[in-house]
C-alpha positions, -999 to +999 in steps of 0.1 A: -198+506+236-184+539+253-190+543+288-221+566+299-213+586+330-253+591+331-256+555+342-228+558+372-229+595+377-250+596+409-241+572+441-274+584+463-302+581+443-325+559+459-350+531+445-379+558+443-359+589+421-341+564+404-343+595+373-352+623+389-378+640+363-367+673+347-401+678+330-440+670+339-450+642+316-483+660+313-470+698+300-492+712+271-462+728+257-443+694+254-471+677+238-477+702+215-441+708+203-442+671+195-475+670+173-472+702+150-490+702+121-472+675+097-462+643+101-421+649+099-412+681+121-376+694+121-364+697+152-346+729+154-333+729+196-327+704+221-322+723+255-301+704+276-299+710+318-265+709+334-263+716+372-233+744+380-202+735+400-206+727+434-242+721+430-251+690+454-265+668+425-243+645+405-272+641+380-268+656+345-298+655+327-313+672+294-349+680+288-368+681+251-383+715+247-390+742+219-416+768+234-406+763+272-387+797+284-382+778+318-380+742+325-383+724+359-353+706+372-359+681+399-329+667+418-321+642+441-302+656+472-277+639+492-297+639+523-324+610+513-336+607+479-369+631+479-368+653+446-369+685+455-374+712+428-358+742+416-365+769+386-335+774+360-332+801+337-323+790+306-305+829+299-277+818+329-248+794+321-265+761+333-282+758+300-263+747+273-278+741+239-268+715+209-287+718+174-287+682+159-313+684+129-332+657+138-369+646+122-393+633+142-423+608+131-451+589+146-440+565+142-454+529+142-469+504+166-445+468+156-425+457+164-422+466+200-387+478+210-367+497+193-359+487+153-344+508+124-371+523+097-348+533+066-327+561+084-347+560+117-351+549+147-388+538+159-394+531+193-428+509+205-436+508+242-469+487+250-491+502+282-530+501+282-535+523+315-512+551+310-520+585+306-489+597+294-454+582+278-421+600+276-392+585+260-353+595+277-326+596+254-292+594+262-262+603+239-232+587+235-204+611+245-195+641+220-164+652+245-167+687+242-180+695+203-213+698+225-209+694+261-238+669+263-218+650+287-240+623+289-274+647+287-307+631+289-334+642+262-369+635+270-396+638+243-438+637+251-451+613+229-489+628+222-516+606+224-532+619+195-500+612+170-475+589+189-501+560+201-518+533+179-546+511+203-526+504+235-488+509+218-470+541+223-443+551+195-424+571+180-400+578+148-370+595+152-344+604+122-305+601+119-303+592+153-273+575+165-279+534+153-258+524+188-245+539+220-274+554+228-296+548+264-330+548+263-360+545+287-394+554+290-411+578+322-444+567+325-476+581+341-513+569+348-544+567+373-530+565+408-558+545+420-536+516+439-568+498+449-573+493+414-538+480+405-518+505+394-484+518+404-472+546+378-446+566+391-433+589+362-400+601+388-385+568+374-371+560+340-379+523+332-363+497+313-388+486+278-397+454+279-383+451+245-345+463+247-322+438+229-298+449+255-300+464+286-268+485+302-262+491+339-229+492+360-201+474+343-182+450+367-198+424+385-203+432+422-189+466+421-206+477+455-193+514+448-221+517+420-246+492+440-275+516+432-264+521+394-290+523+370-304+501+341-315+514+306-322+500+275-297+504+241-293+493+206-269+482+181-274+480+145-237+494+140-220+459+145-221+430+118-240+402+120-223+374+141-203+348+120-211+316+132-194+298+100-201+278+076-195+247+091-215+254+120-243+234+128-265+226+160-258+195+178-296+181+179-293+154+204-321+134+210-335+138+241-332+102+251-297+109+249-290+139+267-268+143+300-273+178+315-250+195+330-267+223+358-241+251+359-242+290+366-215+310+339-199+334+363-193+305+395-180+285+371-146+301+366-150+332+391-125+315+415-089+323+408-082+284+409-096+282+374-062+294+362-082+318+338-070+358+332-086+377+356-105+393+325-123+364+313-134+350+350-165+346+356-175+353+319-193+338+290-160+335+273-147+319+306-168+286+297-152+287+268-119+283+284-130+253+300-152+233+274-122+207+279-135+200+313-168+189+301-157+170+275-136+151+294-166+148+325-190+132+293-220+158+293-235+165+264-260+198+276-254+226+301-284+239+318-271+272+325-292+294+357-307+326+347-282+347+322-314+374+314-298+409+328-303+404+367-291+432+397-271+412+414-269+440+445-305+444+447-306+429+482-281+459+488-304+489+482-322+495+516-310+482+549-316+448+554-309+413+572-298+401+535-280+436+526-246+420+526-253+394+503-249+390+465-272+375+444-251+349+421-274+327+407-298+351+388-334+343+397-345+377+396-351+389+361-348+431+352-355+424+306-367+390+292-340+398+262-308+408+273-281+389+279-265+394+313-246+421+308-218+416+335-208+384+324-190+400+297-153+395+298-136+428+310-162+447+322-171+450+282-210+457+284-244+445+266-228+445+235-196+425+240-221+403+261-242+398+234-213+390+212-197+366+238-225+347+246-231+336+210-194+330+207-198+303+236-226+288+223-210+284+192-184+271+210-201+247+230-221+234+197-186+230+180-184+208+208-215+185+205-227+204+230-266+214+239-273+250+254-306+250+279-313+281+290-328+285+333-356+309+324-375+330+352-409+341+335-431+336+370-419+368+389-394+397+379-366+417+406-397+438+414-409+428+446-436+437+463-454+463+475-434+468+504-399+472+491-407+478+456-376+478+429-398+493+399-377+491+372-397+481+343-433+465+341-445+481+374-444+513+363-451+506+327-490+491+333-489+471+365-521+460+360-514+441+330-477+427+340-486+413+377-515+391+389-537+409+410-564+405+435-598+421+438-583+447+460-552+457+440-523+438+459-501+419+442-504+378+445-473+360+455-472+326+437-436+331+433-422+335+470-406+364+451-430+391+458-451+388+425-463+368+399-461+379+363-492+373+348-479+347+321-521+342+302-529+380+297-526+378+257-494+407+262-478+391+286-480+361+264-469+374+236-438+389+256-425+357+265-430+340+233-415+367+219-388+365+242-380+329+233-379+330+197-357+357+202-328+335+221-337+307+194-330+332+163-308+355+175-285+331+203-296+297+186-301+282+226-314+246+223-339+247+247-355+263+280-360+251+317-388+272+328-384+280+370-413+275+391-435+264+355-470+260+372-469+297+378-478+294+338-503+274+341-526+303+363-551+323+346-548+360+355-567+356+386-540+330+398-563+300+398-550+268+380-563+267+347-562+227+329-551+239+293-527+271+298-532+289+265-492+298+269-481+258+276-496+249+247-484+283+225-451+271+239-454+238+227-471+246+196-450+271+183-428+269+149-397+285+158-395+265+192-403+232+175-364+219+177-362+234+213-363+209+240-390+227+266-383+214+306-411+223+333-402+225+365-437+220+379-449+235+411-446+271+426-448+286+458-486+284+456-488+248+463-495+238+422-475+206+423-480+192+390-453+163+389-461+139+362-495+158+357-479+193+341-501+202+308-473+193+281-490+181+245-465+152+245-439+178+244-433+192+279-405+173+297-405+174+338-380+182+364-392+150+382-388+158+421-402+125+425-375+108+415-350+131+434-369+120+466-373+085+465-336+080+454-327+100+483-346+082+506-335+047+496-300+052+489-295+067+526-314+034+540-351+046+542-376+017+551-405+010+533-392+032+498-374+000+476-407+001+455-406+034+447-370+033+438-377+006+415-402+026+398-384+056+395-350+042+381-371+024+356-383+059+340-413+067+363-439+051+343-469+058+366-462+099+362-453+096+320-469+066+308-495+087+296-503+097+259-475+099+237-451+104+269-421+091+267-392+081+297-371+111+289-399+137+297-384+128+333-360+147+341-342+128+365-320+145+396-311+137+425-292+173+435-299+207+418-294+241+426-315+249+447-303+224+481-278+208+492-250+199+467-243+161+469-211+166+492-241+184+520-265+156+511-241+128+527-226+156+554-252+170+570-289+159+585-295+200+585-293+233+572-263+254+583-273+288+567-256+307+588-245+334+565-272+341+543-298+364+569-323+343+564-325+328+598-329+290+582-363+297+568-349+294+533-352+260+513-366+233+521-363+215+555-375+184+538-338+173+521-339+137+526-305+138+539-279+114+559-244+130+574-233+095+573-227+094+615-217+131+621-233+166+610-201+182+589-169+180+582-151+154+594-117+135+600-136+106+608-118+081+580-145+054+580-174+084+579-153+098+549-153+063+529-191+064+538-198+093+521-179+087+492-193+056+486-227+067+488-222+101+469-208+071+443-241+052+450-265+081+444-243+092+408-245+052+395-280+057+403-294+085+385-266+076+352-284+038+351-317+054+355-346+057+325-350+090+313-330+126+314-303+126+338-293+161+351-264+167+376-251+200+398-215+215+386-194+207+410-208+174+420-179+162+398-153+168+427-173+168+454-186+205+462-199+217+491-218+248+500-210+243+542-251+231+542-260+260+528-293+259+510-301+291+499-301+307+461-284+339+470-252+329+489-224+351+493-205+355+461-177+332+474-164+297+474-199+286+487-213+289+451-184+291+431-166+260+415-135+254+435-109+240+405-080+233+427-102+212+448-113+194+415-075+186+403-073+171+437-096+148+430-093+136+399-075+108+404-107+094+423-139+111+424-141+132+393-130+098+376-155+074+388-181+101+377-168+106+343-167+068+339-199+061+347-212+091+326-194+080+295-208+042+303-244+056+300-235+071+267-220+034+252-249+016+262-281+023+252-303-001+276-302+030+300-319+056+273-347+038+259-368+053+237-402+039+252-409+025+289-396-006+293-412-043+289-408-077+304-386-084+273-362-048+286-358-056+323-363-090+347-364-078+390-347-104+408-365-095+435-396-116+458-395-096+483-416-063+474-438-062+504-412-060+527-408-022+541-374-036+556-360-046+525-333-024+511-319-043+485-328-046+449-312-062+420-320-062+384-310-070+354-317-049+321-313-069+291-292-058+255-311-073+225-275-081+211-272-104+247-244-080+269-270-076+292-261-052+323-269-066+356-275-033+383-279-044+426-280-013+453-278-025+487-285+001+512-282-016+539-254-018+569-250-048+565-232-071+535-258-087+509-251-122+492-269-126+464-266-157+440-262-137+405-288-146+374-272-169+345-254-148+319-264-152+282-252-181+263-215-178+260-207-151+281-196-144+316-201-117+341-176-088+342-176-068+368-175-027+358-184-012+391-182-012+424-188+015+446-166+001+479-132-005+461-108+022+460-101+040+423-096+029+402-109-008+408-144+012+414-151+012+380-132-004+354-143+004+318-138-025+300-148-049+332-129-074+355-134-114+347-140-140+370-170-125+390-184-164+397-218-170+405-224-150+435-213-113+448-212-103+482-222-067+480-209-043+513-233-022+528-241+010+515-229-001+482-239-008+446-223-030+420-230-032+382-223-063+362-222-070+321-222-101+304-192-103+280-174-124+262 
């Protein structure tokens, strides 16, 4: 796609011009111009505005017109952002005029976006509570056959012609099929008391667009207030994705998931990668090695919808240093992130290079979850408002309300899109078929999920019409569908989220009992036990099954594993936020001393219980999930905030990973390719007396902080698992092997690597082990 100078060509708008308006939405002359007297009308001149030489605007912008002599040009200045207005004539040199021949139809109401109608182009904008709808052209560059120069066209849709019930359309002939920008200025009541928040100064992203293009290069702070507009392609050919391909379809019993985020996975130069293809979807490629080799079979990648990652960076701030690098802060449901194109290549090549990855990473046998973000959008609030789509399109509809107007904040982001209005329903089913069909994802983990499960009112609502569309729904059948069930509201719906036997659950249950007993917790062994035998009291319900528990012990959001055993305490230092970010609640132990350390026993500490918590969670029933960078050891410096600095903090450090290997990375990699060889830890239904025998008499004891147990393999190589989280050594007289075999020891959390885990086991373990505190063993009965 060619590079339009409209998007970059102004470095002072501010968030309220963000287009400054060059015609009222509401002239009599534009509407009628647009309805004439048949349904086809030629177009015979676009008029197109073009400030003079040393004017102080940067903006270059074209207005529709056929009976206006004058037209009103509104520019933003370079003292602060308020339009101010000025009369051109079109007889001087500003105006310069182009003569495509277009047609121009009504159009028609579906599908919503933009999509190609024989040799047009129809565009479909939804908005029950506007008044008036223009749509904004921009052309791909001409050079100088025309002088457009990257000219904005705006065309009055009338009410009468160009809107069918609530939709707004129109049909527009022999228009470009690609390159070309388009957005929408929208007006309506003004009544803010009632909800809305029309501002028609602003040209706003549709819902709809396939694609969305902004500023080019991730993080370029020289275009930090760039703009975002919709585009099209129905140039390029359909993507080949062979005819060998086919989707991995792992069970879900199965499945090892791999949390990662596709720019701080190879942003760092350490990943050895061309400095074109960091940080990219075709980065990941590069490195599909590395996860074969860790033994994942999924990656769960955060929010790659089209995100502004210097949105904290439009208005002075405490935060307006910071980039946002994870992505929770959605601008289009649709569009791939644009910036994670390799070479600063745009929404097409993005499109394009994310469906080569995940054709990659299925050529792989590996899944593709996508981190989805329908409870809030980069909007805000009322009080630093980024309107860039659905506030100025029908607020009303788009955001929960109250009785007064103002916005409801079950998101901690501002606002809450209002996920049960039939629309907004429709949206994000829409939205998910379309990365099913179009990028053939495997499945969705849906942030802050209970915000779903809110009527439009924001009270909780026991059978979410748009849960059970989800889980009803033909074209996400195959999709594996992952809750992660509370908001900011206080809906905590762990092991109760709405699900129709098909909703699987981040289970922060098990995250914080395994935290708590692995660090040496009194009083938690029971709850451990439960957990690592697949949570039965939260999913034994129905048709549940152990893998709708998504089992983690360290995700994104918190401290990475390296912080869990480092530090008793955030240390956001960095981030603004004055620690009130995350939770304070982390279950954490710094192992004898709050960060880094030269301490050599404190070092052996940590590793062994970083070892302790992976064994753990990899043995566990149910769906484990781990954080990238856990593999080596990552730290974010007890950072637990989603919007660190776009640094080492978040990125993954490869250099620090090679170092490792020999050690860390391998125990993990063992024990993850273990899991996948033996099935007793991936059982299809909750385990029996005839699955699993405690060796334990000691359940009432809140001192006790050892448990043993042994889970038995109906071919007899039973596996026998003992955590001792004590600091103190355990002696325990181990259970009589099958007939004919003996126990082997596999692993071992105190001994050095390699003699921590040993694949294919060591002999002569006897009858008793004396487990070291802080440590965990795992024993199977061979020949």
């Amino acid at each position: 796609m060619l590079h339009h100078p409209f998007l970059y060509a102004s470095k002072i708008a501010t968030q309220s011009t963000l287009f400054p308006p060059v015609s009222s939405a509401g002239n009599s002359a534009g509407r009628s111009s647009l309805a004439g007297n048949s349904s086809a009308r030629d177009v015979r001149s676009l008029r197109f505005m073009k400030q003079a030489s040393g004017s102080k605007s940067n903006n270059e912008l074209g207005v529709f017109s056929e009976t206006m002599d004058r037209a009103r040009h509104r520019t933003t200045t370079v003292y602060g952002g308020r339009a101010q207005e000025g009369v051109l004539e079109e007889e001087t040199s500003k105006v310069i005029e182009s003569r495509p021949s277009w047609k121009v139809f009504p159009g028609q109401a579906f599908p919503l976006g933009v999509s190609e109608v024989d040799n047009c182009m129809n565009f479909a904008i939804f908005s029950q509570h506007a008044t008036a709808v223009t749509l904004c052209l921009v052309l791909p560059e001409r050079g100088s056959i025309d002088a457009l120069d990257g000219g904005m066209i705006e065309m009055v849709l009338d009410p009468d012609l160009n809107k069918t019930g609530d939709i707004w359309h129109i049909c527009i002939e022999d228009l470009p099929r690609s390159n070309v920008l388009y957005g929408y200025r929208i007006d309506g009541p003004g009544d803010r008391g009632k909800g809305h928040r029309f501002d028609s100064s602003i040209v706003l992203v549709d819902p709809y667009a396939k694609l969305v293009e902004g500023r080019r290069y991730f993080g370029d702070i020289s275009l930090k207030l760039s703009k975002f507009l919709g585009t099209y392609d129905f140039d390029s050919l359909p993507f080949d994705w062979g005819e060998n391909y086919k989707l991995p379809n792992i069970s879900e019993k199965d499945l090892v998931i791999y949390e990662m985020n596709v720019r701080a996975f190879t942003s760092d130069e350490s990943s050895g990668l061309d400095s074109n293809i960091r940080g990219s979807y075709l980065g990941v490629i590069e490195k599909i090695p590395h996860l074969l080799e860790l033994g994942i079979n999924a990656v769960e990648l955060l929010p790659v919808f089209e995100f502004d990652e210097l949105e904290f960076q439009r208005f002075p701030n405490p935060r307006d240093h910071m980039i946002n690098t994870w992505g929770y802060s959605t601008i289009n449901f649709f569009a791939p992130m644009s910036r994670y194109a390799s070479a600063g290549g745009g929404s097409v090549n993005a499109s394009r290079e994310f469906k080569q990855m995940v054709k990659a990473l299925h050529s792989a046998g590996i899944e593709v979850i996508l981190d989805v973000v329908y409870n809030h959008t980069n909007e805000a609030d009322d009080a630093f408002p980024y309107t860039t789509s659905f506030r100025g399109i029908d607020n009303k509809v788009y955001y929960m309300m109250d009785n007064n107007g103002q916005l409801l904040n079950f998101s901690g982001c501002g606002n809450t899109l209002n996920c049960n209005h039939p629309v907004v329903m429709e949206l994000i089913l829409d939205s998910l078929r379309h990365w099913v069909t179009e990028y053939h994802v495997d499945g969705f983990r849906f942030d802050l999920a209970s915000v779903l499960c809110r009527g439009i009112d924001g009270s909780p609502i026991n059978a979410p019409p748009l849960i059970r569309a989800i889980a009803k729904d033909a074209v996400l059948s195959r999709c594996k569908i992952i809750a992660e069930p509370w908001d900011c509201g206080g809906l905590y719906l762990v092991g109760s989220f709405p699900n129709w036997d098909r909703w699987a659950e981040w289970n922060g249950k098990y995250r914080d009992d395994v935290r708590k007993f692995i660090k040496g917790d009194s009083g938690v062994k029971g709850s451990f036990a439960t957990r690592v035998a697949g949570s039965s009291d939260l999913y034994r319900v129905n048709n549940r099954r152990p893998y709708h528990s998504i089992n983690f012990v360290i995700a994104h959001d918190g401290f990475t594993l390296r912080d869990l055993v480092s530090y008793n305490f955030k240390h956001n230092k960095a981030n603004g936020e004055g620690g009130k970010d995350g939770s304070n609640d982390n279950f954490s132990w710094n192992c004898g001393f709050e960060g880094e350390t030269d301490d050599a026993s404190i070092r052996a500490l940590r590793s062994r219980q970083m070892k302790n918590f992976h064994l753990a969670l990899m043995i566990s029933q149910g769906t484990p999930m781990m954080l990238m960078g856990d593999e080596y050891g990552h730290t974010r410096y007890g950072n637990n905030n989603s919007y660190g600095h776009d640094t080492a903090i978040n990125n993954f450090l490869w250099d620090q990973l090679d170092a490792r290997k020999s050690d860390h990375f391998r125990f993990f990699s063992k024990v993850i390719k273990y899991r996948h060889a033996h099935e007793v830890f991936s059982r299809e239904n909750f385990l029996n007396t005839n699955d699993i025998t405690w060796h334990e008499d000691n359940w009432e004891n809140p001192d006790s902080k050892f448990l043993a147990f042994t889970l038995h393999d109906r071919s007899g190589g039973d596996i026998y698992v003992a955590f001792n989280s004590h600091d103190y050594f355990v002696k325990v007289l181990l259970p009589t092997p099958p007939k004919k075999r003996n126990w082997f020891r596999v692993a071992d959390t105190n001994l050095k690597s390699p003699d921590d885990f040993v694949l294919d086991g060591v002999p002569s373990v006897g009858n008793t082990y004396n487990i070291a505190p802080y440590s965990s063993i795992l024993l199977e009965a061979k020949f």
